[in-house]
C-alpha positions in Angstrom: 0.0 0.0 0.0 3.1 2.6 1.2 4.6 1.6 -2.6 1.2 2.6 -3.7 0.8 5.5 -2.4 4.4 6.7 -3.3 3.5 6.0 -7.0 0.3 7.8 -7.2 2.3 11.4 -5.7 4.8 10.8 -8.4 2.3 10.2 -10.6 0.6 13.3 -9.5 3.6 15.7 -9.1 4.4 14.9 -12.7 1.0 15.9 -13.7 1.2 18.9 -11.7 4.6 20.1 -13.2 3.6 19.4 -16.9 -0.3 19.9 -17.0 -2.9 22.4 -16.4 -5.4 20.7 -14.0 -8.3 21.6 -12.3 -11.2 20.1 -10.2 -14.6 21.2 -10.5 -18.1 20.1 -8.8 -20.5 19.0 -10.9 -21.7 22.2 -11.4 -18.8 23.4 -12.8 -17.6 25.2 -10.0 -13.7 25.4 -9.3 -12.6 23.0 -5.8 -9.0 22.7 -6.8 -5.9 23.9 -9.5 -2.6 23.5 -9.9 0.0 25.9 -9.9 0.4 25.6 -13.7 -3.3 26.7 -13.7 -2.5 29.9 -12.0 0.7 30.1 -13.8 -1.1 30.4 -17.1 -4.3 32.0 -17.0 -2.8 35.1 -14.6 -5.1 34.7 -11.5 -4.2 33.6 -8.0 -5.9 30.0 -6.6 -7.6 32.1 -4.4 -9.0 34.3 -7.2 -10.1 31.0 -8.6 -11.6 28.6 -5.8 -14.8 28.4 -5.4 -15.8 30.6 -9.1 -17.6 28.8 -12.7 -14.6 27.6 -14.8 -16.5 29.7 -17.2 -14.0 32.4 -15.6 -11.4 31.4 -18.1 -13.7 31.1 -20.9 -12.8 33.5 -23.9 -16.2 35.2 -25.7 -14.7 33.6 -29.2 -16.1 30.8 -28.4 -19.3 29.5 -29.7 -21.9 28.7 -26.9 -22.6 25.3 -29.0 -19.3 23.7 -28.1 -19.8 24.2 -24.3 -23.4 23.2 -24.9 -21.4 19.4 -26.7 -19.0 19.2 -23.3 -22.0 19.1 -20.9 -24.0 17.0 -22.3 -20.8 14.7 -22.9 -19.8 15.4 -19.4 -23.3 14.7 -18.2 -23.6 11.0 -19.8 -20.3 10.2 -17.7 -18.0 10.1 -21.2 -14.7 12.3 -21.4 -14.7 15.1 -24.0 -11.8 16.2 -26.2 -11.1 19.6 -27.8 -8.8 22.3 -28.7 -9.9 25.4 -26.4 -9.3 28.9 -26.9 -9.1 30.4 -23.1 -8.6 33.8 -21.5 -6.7 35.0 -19.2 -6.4 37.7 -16.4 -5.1 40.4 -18.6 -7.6 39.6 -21.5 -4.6 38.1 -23.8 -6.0 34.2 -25.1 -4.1 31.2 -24.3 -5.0 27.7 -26.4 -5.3 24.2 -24.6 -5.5 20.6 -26.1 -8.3 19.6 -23.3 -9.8 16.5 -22.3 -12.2 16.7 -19.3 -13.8 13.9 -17.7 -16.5 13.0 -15.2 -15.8 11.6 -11.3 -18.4 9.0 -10.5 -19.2 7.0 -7.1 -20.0 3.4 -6.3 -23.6 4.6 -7.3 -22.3 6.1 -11.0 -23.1 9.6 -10.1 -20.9 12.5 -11.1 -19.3 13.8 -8.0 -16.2 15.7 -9.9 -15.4 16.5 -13.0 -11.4 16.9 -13.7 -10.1 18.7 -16.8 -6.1 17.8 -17.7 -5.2 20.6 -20.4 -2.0 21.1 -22.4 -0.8 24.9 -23.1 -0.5 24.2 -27.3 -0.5 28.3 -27.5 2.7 27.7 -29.3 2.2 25.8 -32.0 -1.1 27.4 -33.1 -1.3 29.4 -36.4 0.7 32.4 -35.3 -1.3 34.5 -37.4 -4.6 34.0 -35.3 -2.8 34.0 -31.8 -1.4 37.5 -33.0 -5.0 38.7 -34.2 -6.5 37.5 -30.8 -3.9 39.4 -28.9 -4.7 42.8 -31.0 -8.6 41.5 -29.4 -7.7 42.1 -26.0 -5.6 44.6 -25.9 -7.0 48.2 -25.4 -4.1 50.6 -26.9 -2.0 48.2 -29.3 1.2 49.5 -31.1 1.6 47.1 -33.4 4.9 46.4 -36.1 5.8 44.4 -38.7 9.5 43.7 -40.0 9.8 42.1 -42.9 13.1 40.7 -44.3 13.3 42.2 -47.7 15.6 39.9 -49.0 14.3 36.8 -47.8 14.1 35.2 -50.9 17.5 35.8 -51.9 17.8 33.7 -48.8 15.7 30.8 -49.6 18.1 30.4 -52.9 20.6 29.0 -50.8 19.1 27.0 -47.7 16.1 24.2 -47.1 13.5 24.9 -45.6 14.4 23.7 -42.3 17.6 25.7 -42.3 14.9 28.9 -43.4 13.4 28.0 -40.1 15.8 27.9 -38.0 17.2 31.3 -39.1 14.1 32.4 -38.9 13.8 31.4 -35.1 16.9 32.9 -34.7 16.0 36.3 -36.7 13.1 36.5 -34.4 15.5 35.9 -31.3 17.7 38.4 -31.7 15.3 41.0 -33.0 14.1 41.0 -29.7 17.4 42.4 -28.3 17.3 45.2 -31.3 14.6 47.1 -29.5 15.4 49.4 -26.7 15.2 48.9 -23.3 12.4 51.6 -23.0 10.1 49.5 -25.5 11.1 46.1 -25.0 9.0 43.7 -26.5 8.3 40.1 -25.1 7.3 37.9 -28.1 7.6 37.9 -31.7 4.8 36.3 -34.0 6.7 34.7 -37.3 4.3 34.9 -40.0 5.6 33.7 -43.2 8.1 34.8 -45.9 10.6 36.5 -43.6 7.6 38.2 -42.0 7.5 39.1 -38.1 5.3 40.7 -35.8 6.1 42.9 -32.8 2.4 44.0 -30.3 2.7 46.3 -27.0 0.1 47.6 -25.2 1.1 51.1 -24.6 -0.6 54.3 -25.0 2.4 56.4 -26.7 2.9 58.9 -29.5 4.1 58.3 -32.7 6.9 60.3 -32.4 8.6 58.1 -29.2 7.7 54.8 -31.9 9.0 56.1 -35.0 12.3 57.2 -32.8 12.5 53.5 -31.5 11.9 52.0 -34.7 15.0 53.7 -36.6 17.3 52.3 -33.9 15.7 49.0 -34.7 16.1 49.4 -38.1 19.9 50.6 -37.5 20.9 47.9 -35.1 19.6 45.8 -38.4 21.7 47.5 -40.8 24.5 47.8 -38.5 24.7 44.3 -36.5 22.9 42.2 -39.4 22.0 38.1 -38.1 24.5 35.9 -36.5 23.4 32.6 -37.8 25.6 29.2 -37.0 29.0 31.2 -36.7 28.4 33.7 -39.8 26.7 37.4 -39.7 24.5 37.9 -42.4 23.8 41.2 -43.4 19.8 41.5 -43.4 17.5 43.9 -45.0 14.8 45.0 -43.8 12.0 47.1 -44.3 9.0 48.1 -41.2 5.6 49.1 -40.8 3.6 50.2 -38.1 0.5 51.9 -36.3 -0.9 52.6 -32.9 -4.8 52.6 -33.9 -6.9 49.6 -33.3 -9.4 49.9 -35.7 -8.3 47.8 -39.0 -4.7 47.7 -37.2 -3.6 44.2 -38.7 -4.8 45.4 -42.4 -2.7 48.4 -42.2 0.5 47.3 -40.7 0.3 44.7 -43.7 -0.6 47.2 -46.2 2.3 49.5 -45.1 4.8 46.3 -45.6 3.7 46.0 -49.1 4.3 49.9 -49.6 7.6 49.8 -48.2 8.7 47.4 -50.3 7.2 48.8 -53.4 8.4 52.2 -52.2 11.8 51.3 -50.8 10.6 53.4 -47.4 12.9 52.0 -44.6 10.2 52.6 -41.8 6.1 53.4 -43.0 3.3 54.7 -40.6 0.6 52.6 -41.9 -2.7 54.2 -40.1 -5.8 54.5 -42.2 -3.9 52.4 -45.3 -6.6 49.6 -45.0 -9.2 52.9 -45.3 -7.5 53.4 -48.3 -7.1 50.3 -49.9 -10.9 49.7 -48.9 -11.8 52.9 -51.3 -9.4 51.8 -54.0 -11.0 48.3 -53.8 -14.6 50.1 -54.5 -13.0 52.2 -57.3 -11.6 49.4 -59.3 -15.2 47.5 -58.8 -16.7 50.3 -60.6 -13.9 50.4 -63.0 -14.7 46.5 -63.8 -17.9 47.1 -63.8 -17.9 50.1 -66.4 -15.5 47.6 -68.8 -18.3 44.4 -68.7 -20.9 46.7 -69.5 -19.0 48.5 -72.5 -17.7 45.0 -73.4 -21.5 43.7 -73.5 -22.6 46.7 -75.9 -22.2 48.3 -79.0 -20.0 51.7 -79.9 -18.7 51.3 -76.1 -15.5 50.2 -77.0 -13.9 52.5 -79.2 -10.7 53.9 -81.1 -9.8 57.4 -81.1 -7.0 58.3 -83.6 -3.8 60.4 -82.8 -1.6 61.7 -86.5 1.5 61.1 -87.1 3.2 63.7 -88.9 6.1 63.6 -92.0 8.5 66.4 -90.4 9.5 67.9 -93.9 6.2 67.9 -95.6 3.9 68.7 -92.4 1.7 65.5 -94.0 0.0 62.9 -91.9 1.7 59.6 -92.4 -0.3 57.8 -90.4 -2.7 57.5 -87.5 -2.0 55.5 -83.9 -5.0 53.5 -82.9 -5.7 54.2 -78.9 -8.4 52.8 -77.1 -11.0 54.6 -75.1 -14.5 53.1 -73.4 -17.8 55.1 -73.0 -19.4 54.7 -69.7 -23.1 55.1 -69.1 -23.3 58.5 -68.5 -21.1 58.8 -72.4 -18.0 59.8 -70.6 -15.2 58.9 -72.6 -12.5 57.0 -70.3 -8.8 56.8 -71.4 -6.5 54.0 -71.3 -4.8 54.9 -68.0 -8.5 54.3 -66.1 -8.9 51.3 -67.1 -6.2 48.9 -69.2 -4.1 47.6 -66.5 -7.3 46.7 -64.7 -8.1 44.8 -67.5 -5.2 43.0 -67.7 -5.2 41.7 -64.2 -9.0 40.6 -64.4 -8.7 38.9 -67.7 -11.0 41.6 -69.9 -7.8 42.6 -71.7 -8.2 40.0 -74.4 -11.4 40.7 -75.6 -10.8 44.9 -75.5 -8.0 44.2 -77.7 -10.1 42.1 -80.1 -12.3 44.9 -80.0 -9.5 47.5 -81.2 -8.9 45.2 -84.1 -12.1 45.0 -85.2 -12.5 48.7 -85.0 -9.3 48.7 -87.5 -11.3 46.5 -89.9 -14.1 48.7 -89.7 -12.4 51.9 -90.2 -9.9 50.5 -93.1 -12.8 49.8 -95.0 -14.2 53.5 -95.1 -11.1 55.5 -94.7 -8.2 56.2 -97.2 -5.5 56.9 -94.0 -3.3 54.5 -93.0 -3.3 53.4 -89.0 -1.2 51.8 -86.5 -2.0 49.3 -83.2 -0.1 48.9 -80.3 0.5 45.2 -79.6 2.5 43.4 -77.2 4.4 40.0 -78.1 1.8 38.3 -75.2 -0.7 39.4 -77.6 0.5 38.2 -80.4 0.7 34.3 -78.7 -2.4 34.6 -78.3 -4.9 32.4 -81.2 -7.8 34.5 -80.9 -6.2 38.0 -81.5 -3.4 36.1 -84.2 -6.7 34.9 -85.7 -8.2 38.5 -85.6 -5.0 40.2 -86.7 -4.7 38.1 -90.0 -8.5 38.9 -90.9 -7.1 42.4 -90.7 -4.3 42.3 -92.9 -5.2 39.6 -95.4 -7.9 42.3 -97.0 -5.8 42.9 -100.1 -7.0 46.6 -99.1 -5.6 47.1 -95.8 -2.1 45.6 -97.6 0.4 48.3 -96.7 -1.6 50.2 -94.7 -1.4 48.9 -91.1 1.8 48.9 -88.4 2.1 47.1 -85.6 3.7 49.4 -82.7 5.0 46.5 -80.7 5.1 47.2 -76.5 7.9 46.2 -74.5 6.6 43.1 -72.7 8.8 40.7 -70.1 6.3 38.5 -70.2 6.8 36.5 -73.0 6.7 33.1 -73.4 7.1 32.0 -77.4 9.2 33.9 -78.4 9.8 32.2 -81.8 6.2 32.2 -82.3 5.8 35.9 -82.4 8.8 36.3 -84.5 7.0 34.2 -87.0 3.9 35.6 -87.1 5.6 38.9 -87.5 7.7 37.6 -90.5 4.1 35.9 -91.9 2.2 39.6 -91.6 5.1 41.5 -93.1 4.9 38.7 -96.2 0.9 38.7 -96.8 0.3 42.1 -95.5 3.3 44.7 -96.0 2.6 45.3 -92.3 5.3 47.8 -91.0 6.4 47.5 -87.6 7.5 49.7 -85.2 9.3 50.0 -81.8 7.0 51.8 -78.8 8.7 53.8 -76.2 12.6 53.3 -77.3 14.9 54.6 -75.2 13.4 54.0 -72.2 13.4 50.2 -71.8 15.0 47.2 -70.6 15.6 45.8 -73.7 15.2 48.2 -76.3 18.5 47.0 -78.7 17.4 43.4 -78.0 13.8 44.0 -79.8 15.3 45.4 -82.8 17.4 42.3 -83.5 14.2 40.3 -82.9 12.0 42.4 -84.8 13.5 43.8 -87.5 11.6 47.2 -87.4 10.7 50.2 -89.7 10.3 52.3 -87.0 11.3 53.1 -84.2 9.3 55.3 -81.9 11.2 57.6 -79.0 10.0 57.7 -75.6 8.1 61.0 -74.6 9.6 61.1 -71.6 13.0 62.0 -73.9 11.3 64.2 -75.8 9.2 66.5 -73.9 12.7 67.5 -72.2 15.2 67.4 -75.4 15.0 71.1 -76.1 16.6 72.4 -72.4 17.9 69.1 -71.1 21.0 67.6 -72.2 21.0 64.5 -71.1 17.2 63.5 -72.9 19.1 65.9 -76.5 22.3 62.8 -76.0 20.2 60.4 -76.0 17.8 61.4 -78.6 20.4 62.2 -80.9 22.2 58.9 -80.6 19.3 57.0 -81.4 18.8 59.4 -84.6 22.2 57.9 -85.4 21.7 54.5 -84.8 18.2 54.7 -86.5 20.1 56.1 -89.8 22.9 54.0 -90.0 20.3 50.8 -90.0 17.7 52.5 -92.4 15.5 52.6 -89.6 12.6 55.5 -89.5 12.2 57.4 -86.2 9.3 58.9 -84.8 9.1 61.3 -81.6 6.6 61.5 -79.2 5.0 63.9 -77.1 5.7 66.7 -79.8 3.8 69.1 -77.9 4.7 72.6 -79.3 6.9 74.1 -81.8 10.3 74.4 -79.8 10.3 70.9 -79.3 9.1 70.1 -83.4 11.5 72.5 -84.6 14.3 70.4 -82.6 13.5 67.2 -83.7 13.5 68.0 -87.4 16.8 69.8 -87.1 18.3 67.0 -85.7 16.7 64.7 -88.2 14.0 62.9 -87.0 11.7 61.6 -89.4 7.9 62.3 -87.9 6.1 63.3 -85.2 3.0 62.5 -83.2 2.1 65.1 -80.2 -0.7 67.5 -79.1 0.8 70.0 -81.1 -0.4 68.1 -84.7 -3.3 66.9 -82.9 -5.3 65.5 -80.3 -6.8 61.6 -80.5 -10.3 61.9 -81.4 -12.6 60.1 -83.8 -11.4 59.6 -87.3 -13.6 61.6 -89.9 -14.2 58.7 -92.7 
């Protein structure tokens, strides 16, 4: 019996020192805990005894899966669960519980036990940082994200990734000062970390602590298994509750795009909300000009023979009528349409407004197309109905778009080599002198034109730098019998510039504005 006895308090001091335990009546009212009990959920045993266990209950939870434990309790069968808790302080704490009815020799419930494990750590740290925000009345809450991470992932596993990652999170800790210390990090994902203290402060005390965070970053970098790694790192942050998680995430994004070191992200979710509604109205306006006639339509910009003041040609750009018949411009809507898959069938709809307007008008026109265009069958399709017309033969260039995303490239040169065969179809080089790859295109596309960035030529007459430039593509253009067209030719200083330096033609508000073509 004394051997017994010994083994049940080993039994029970190891279940004291690993697991939070507590006794209840059958009524659910606290007799007995543990110290691990007290330990975790912030109040004292005498705070506890004698109080509903309901005291620890966190308002997340649904009132149906207390409703399940009773009535398993209650027909004397142990019930299972993951349990979101609260403590003291408000903050949640999660628990893989099983509780269990105490019966007599008669098999009536005199106790009911519950044995919980503290799992808080290994839940999605996402969620345990969004229930924190819950119940915590004036968060400050940062993000530092590791800008390079990827870079990273180039040259480790994953589990390597991890465990600089634990480290990262370790030692960003000791980057803060001791006047805003923080006590836990949240690792998100992607060399993403998260930093919450409840402290009513002003912005001006946490932007000052941030940029020693950020220099003890650039300074100190991430010792990681005997090397220093230089890290960079861009942070986000805000102090106001409402949407707080949104906009510290927004703000990451925006540093990144932006290449800001440290954004105040308040009121970026506001934002993003009203840019959200924008581009719904935006969508909305392209599937209902889509859907109906003479809403999708081509204005026509000249383009002018320098010497004779002629037009050579006109550039096809695309506008879209709304409802109320205003007349929208690429820059409200084409990206848009490209990321929501409407860009397809506008351009189709440009092409189709060239076979209509060949067939009444005398003038000759051009279409912007990019090479992801081109792979695709239905607008390759579309484009040969265009040119084949033994009347269109001659009359139509392509003014190809510099485009990264390409994925045939052999297929695009073919069909070019095919429409310059059956059609006589000219093409030309969009916006050269301002790309990545500008020198590269004209070895794949053989062109007739070339067409110089506005951004060059709205400055060439008083800045020297955009009148180099220009001028050296004049040169190049020349010495391969290429043609060359500026852009942007807004007034006569900047006309009278590019013919003297021997530009071929030019397109600009100063020859005219793009507007419907008079058949």
């Amino acid at each position: 019996m004394e051997n017994l006895i010994n083994e049940l308090e080993q039994y029970k001091r190891i279940l004291n020192e690993s697991d939070i335990v507590s006794i209840t009546d059958n009524r659910g009212i606290i007799k007995y805990v543990n110290d691990k009990f007290c330990e975790i959920s912030g109040y004292t045993r005498e705070e506890l005894i004698g109080k509903p266990q309901n005291i620890v209950r966190h308002p997340d939870m649904p009132k149906s899966l207390f409703k399940e434990l009773w009535d398993t309790v209650n027909s004397k069968k142990t019930y299972k669960n993951i349990i979101k808790n609260r403590k003291k302080d408000g903050s949640a704490y999660y628990v893989d519980a099983t509780i269990s009815p105490i019966l007599d020799k008669n098999g009536n419930i005199t106790e009911i036990i519950g044995i919980r494990h503290d799992i808080t750590d290994v839940m999605n740290p996402k969620r345990q940082l969004l229930d924190d925000i819950k119940s915590i009345t004036n968060p400050v809450l940062i993000f530092i994200k590791i800008s390079n991470y990827d870079i990273f992932k180039e040259f480790y596993t994953s589990s390597i990734m991890q465990k600089f990652q634990n480290e990262f999170s370790n030692i960003s800790l000791t980057y803060f000062p001791d006047n805003f210390k923080m006590d836990k990090v949240y690792i998100l994902e992607n060399g993403l970390f998260a930093y919450i203290k409840n402290e009513d402060t002003n912005i001006k005390v946490i932007e000052k602590t941030l940029q020693e965070v950020f220099y003890n970053f650039e300074n100190k970098g991430v010792l990681f298994e005997e090397n220093i790694y230089d890290v960079d790192v861009v942070i986000s942050y805000s102090k106001r509750k409402a949407n707080i998680y949104d906009d510290v995430d927004l703000g990451i994004e925006y540093a990144l795009k932006q290449k800001e070191d440290i954004v105040c992200s308040t009121d970026f979710f506001k934002a993003a909300q009203a840019e959200s509604r924008n581009k719904l109205k935006t969508i909305k306006i392209i599937k209902e000009a889509l859907k109906a006639d003479g809403k999708v339509i081509s204005f026509f910009q000249p383009i002018v023979d320098n010497q004779t003041l002629k037009i050579e040609k006109y550039e096809s750009l695309i506008r879209i009528v709304d409802k109320n018949e205003n007349i929208l411009t690429p820059y409200h809507f084409l990206d848009l349409a490209k990321k929501t898959g409407y860009y397809q069938n506008i351009t189709l709809r440009v092409i189709q407004n060239a076979i209509d307007t060949l067939k009444y008008s005398r003038s000759n026109i051009s279409l912007n197309l990019s090479a992801s265009d081109i792979e695709s069958n239905k607008i390759r399709e579309k484009l040969s109905l265009l040119i084949s017309s033994e009347k269109n033969k001659g009359r139509v260039t392509f003014e190809l778009l510099e485009d990264e995303n390409v994925n045939n490239m052999e297929l695009v040169k073919e069909f070019i080599t095919y429409s310059k065969s059956i059609g006589d179809v000219k093409i030309a080089i969009d916006d050269f002198g301002s790309g990545y790859s500008n020198f590269e295109r004209i070895s794949d596309f053989q062109p007739d034109y070339v067409k110089i960035d506005g951004s060059l030529i709205k400055n060439v007459v008083d800045d020297k730098f955009s009148q180099s430039i220009v001028e050296a593509i004049v040169i190049f253009a020349k010495k391969n019998n290429i043609q060359t067209i500026a852009e942007f030719v807004s007034d006569k200083k900047i006309y009278e510039y590019v013919k003297a330096i021997g530009i071929d033609y030019s397109q600009g508000y100063y020859f005219g504005k793009p507007e419907p073509l008079i058949m």
